[in-house]
C-alpha positions in Angstrom: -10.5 10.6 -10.5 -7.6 10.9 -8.4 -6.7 7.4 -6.2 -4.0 5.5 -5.5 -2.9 2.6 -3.4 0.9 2.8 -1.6 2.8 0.0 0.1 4.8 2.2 2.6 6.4 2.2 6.1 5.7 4.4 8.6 9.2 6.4 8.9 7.4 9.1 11.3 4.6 8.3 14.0 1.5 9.8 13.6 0.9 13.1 15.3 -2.7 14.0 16.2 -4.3 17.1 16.2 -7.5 19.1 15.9 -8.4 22.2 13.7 -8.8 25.6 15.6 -12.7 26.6 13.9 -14.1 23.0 14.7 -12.0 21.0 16.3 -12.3 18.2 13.5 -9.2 15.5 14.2 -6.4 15.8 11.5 -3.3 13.0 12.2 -0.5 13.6 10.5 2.8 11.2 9.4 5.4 10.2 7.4 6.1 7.4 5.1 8.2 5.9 3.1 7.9 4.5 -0.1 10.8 2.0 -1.6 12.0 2.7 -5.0 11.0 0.1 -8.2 14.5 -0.7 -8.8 17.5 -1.7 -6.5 19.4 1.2 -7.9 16.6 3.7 -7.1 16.2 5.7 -4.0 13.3 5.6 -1.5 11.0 8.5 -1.3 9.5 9.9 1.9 5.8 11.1 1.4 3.5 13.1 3.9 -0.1 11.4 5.0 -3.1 13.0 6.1 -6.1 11.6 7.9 -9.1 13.2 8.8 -11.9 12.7 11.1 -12.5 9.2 13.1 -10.1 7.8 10.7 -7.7 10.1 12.0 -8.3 8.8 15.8 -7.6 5.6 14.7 -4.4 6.3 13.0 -3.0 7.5 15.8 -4.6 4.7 17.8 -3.8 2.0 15.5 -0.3 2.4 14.0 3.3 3.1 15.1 7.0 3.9 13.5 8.0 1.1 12.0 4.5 -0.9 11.2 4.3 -1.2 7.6 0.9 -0.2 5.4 -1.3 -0.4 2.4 -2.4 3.2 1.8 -5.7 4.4 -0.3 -5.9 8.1 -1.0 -5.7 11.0 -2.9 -2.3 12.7 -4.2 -1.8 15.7 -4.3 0.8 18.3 -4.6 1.6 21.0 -2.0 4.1 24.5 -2.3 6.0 25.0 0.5 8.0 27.9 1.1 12.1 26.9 1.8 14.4 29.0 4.4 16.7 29.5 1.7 14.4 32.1 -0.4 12.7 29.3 -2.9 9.1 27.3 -2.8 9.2 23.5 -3.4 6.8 21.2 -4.3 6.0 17.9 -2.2 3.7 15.2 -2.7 0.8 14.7 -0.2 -1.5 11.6 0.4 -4.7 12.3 1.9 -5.8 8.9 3.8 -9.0 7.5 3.2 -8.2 3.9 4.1 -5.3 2.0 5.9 -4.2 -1.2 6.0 -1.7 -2.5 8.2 0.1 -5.4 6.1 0.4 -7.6 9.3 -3.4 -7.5 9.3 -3.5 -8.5 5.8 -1.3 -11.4 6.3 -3.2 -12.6 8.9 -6.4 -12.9 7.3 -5.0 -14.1 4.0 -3.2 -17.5 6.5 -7.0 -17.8 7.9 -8.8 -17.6 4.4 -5.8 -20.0 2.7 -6.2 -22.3 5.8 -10.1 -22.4 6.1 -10.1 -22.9 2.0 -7.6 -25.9 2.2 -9.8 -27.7 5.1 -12.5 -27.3 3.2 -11.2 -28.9 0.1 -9.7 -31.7 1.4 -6.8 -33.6 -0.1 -6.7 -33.2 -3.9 -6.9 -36.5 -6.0 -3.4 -38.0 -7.0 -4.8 -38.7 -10.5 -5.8 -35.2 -11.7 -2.5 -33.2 -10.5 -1.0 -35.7 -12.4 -3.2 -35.5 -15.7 -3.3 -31.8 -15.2 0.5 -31.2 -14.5 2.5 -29.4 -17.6 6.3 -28.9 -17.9 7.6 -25.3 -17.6 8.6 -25.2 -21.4 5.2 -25.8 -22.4 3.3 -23.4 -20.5 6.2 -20.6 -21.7 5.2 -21.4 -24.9 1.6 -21.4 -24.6 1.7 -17.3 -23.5 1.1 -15.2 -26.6 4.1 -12.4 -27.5 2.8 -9.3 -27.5 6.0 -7.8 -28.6 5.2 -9.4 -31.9 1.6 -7.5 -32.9 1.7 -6.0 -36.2 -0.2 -2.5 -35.9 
């Protein structure tokens, strides 16, 4: 099965449209996804939405807001002016997320869950509490399994 969540930023705002035969709603963008190391570059990355999710893309989200993407990857050949095809990678939207919406909720759940616990008891952080050292130490190496 082909899925996979992105974190990206929307580098290109979405661009709605509809297909000739049926006039289904296809919204079209561009983001872009950081590199895993400092040294690496960011990649750029075509989405696709389809439908009423597409309306609500286009509704929804702007150049510059920054998402959690679910789809499907895909690779597409495109032909080049200079005489040679290339291959790009495609993401076919079947949810997004806007991460300011995320962090939103996650404040509201943290701060209903607190309220709702009240005040911890001084006596079991402190029975409870363990140095740094000891918890390193605790953590199995699994560098170190024999096969």
């Amino acid at each position: 099965m082909n899925h996979c969540i992105l974190m990206a930023e929307v580098v290109q705002a979405p661009q709605l449209r509809y297909t000739s035969d049926n006039q289904t709603p296809v919204t079209e963008f561009v983001v872009q996804i950081p590199g895993l190391r400092s040294e690496d570059a960011s990649v750029q990355l075509k989405a696709v939405g389809w439908g009423n999710l597409a309306q609500e893309i286009q509704e929804r989200y702007q150049l510059g807001d920054r998402v959690v993407i679910e789809g499907r990857l895909t690779m597409k050949t495109v032909d080049r002016p200079e005489g040679f095809r290339e291959k790009r990678a495609e993401i076919t939207v079947q949810r997004l997320h806007s991460l300011s919406d995320l962090q939103t909720a996650a404040f509201a759940e943290a701060a209903v869950t607190a309220s709702a616990s009240g005040p911890p008891a001084p006596t079991a952080t402190a029975a409870t509490a363990q140095s740094p050292a000891a918890t390193a130490t605790a953590e199995p190496d699994y560098d170190d399994i024999p096969f």
